[in-house]
C-alpha positions in Angstrom: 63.2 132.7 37.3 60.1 134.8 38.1 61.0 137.1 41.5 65.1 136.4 41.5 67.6 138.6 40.3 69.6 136.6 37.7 73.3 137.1 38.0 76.3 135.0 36.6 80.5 134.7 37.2 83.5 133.5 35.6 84.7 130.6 37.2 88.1 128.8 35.5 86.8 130.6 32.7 83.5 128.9 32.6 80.6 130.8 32.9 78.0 129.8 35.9 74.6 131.8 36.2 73.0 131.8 39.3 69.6 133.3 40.4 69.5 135.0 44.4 66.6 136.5 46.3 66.1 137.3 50.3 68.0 137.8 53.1 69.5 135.9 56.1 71.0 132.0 56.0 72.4 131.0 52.6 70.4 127.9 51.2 72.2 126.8 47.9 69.5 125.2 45.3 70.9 122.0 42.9 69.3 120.7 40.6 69.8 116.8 38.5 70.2 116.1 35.1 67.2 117.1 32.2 66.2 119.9 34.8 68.1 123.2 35.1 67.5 125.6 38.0 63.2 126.0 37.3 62.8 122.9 38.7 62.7 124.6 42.1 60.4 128.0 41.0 57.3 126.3 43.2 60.0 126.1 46.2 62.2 129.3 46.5 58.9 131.2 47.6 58.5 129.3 51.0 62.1 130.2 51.7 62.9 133.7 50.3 61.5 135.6 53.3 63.6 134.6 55.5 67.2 133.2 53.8 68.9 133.7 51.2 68.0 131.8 48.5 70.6 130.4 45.7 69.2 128.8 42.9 72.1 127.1 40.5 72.5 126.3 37.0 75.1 123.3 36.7 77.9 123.9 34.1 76.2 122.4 30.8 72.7 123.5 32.3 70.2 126.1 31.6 72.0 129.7 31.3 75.2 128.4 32.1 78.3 127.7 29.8 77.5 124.6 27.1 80.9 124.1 26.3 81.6 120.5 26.7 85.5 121.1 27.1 85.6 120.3 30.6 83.7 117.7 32.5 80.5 118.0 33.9 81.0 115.2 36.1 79.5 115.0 39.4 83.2 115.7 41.3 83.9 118.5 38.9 80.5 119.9 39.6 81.0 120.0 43.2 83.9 122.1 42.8 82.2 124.8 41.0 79.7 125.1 43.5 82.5 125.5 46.2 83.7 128.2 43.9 80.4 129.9 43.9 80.2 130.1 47.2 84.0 131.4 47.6 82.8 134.1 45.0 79.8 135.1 46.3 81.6 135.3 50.4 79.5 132.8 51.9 81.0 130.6 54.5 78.4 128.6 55.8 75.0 127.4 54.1 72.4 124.8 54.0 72.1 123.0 50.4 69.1 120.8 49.1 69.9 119.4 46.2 68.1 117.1 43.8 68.5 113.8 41.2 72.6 114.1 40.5 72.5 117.5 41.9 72.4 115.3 45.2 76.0 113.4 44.4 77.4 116.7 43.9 75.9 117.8 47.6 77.3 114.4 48.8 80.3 115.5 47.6 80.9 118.9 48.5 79.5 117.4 52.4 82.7 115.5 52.4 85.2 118.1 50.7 83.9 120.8 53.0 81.7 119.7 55.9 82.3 122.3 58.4 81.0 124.5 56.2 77.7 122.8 55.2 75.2 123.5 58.2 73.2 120.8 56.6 72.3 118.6 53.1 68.9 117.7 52.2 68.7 115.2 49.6 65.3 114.9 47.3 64.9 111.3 45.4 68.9 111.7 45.4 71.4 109.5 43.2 74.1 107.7 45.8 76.3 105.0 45.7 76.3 102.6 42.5 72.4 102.2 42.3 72.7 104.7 39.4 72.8 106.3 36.6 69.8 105.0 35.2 67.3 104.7 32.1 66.9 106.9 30.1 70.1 108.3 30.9 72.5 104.9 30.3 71.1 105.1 26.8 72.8 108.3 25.9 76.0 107.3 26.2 75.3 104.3 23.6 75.8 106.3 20.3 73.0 104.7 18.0 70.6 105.1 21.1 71.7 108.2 21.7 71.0 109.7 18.2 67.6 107.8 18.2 66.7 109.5 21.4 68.0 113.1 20.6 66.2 112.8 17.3 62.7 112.3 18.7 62.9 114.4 21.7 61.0 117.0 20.0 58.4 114.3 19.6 56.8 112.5 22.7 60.3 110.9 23.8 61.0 114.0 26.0 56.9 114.4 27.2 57.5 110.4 28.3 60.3 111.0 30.4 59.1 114.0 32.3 55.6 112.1 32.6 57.0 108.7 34.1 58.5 111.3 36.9 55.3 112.2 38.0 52.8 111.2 40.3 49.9 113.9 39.2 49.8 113.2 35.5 47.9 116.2 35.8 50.8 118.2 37.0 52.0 117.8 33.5 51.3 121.3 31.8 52.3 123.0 28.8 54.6 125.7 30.3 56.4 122.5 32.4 57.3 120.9 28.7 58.3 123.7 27.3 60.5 124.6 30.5 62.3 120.6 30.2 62.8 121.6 26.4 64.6 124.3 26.3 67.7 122.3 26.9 66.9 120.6 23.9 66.3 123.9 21.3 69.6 124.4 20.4 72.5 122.5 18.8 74.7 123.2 21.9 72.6 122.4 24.4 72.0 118.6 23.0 75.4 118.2 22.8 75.8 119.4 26.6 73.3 117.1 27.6 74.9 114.6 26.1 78.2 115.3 27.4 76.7 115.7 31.0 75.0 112.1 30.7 78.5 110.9 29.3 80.4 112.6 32.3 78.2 110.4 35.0 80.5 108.0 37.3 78.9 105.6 39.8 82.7 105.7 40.7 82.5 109.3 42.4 80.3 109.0 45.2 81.3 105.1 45.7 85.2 106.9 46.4 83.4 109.1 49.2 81.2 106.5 50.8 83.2 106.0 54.0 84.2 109.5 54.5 80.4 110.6 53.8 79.1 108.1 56.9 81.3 109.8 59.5 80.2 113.0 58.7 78.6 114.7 61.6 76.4 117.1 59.2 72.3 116.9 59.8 70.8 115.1 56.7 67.4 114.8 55.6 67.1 112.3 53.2 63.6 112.5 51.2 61.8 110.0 48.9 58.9 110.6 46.8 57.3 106.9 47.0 56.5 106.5 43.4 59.7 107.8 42.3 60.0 105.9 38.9 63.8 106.3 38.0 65.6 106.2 41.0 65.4 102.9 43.8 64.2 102.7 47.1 67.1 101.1 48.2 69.2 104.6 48.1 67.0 106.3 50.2 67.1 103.2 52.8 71.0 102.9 52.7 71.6 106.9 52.9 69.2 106.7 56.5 71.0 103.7 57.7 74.7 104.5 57.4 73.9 108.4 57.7 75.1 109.6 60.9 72.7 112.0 61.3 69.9 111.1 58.6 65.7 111.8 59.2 64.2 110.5 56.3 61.1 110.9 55.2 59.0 109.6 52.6 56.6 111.9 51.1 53.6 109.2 49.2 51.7 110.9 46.6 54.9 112.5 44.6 57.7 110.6 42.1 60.8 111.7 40.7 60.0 115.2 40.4 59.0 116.2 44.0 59.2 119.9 43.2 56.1 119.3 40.9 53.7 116.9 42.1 53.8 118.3 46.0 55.9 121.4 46.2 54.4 123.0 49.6 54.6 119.3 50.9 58.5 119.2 50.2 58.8 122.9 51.1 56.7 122.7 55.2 59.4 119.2 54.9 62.6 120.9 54.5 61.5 124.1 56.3 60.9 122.0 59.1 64.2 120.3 59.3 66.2 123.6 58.8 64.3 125.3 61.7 63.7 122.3 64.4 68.0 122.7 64.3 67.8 120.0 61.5 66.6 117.2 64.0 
């Protein structure tokens, strides 16, 4: 990622590669499933003058290991991240996470919650309302060849396109950015293996625990978000101790895209107003 210093570690002899820039506060970056840690370039720049800024590639993601001998499963992935942040020292931080990478903040909120100083949650997976299309069809083999097979063709462009609201924020570079998951032999079959690993099951074990927490949450929706309900972002406010949610209209699935300085001022906001 342009302006951060890539770095990676050894954890249970997996390799995780992380990207840090700035000073002050640790914010710790996750990303969901198809994305890897670029989905949050148009972000990290509102924040980097002032905290320190950890962007995250999930095991089977981007830069980090591919090897689909261990699960990449939302619980497992939590514990890497609390591994990270053993590693790297850090005691307390905020996270904002997005997609899945929002089951694995749940998670880690409910492992750990004196040492999250607060979660935001962007068009976030929770409870059972998930996993969803296109993702249910990867674990169906014939559908999952068919897919895999044509997502050099406009299969891929489809998805990321259905999780926009500006069609026009649709470019070239953004494709090519989604696709590189999808170049190599190994990183289909991690994709795969990460859409395989997905258990409702994992956050519907933490719900109780999760609505006692007394951790700030912002929970945040963009409106035409086309792969993920409504509903999650209404039940998450409701049974949240501390929830603000807000809804942010002209942006879908992929926030980060459509109206990054919109989401940025949002979560900004809620860190420095002593999360609400």
């Amino acid at each position: 990622m342009v302006n951060l210093v890539e770095n990676s570690v050894l954890l249970d002899k997996h390799k995780l590669v992380y990207y840090e820039t700035g000073q002050g506060v640790p914010i710790l970056f996750i990303h969901g499933i198809t994305t890897y840690s670029f989905i949050w370039r148009k972000i990290v720049p509102y924040f980097k003058e002032d905290y320190r800024v950890i962007v995250v590639d999930l095991l089977g993601c981007g830069g980090s290991d591919l090897k689909t001998d261990i699960s990449f499963g939302i619980a497992n992935q939590a514990r890497f991240m609390w591994m990270l942040m053993d590693r790297l020292g850090i005691e307390k931080a905020h996270v904002v996470a997005h997609d899945v990478g929002g089951g694995v903040a749940q998670i880690m909120s409910v492992v750990r919650p004196d040492a999250l100083l607060s979660v935001t949650l962007v068009n976030s997976v929770a409870y059972d309302f998930w996993p969803v299309q296109p993702i249910v069809s990867m674990r169906i083999p014939i559908l999952r060849q068919l897919a895999i097979a044509t997502l050099d063709g406009g299969t891929l462009r489809l998805i990321i396109k259905r999780g926009l609201f500006h069609k026009e924020s649709f470019t070239e570079e953004l494709f090519q950015l989604f696709k590189r998951s999808f170049c190599t032999r190994e990183g289909r079959d991690a994709f795969l293996h990460f859409a395989a690993c997905l258990d409702n099951t994992d956050l519907l074990m933490i719900s109780e625990a999760l609505h006692d927490l007394d951790i700030p949450f912002l929970v945040v929706r963009g409106e035409n978000d086309a792969y993920l309900s409504p509903s999650i972002t209404e039940k998450l406010a409701n049974n949240l101790k501390r929830a603000h949610r807000v809804i942010i209209p002209l942006a879908g699935h992929f926030l980060q895209e459509d109206e990054p300085e919109v989401l940025a001022s949002t979560i900004l906001g809620f860190i420095r107003e002593g999360c609400i």
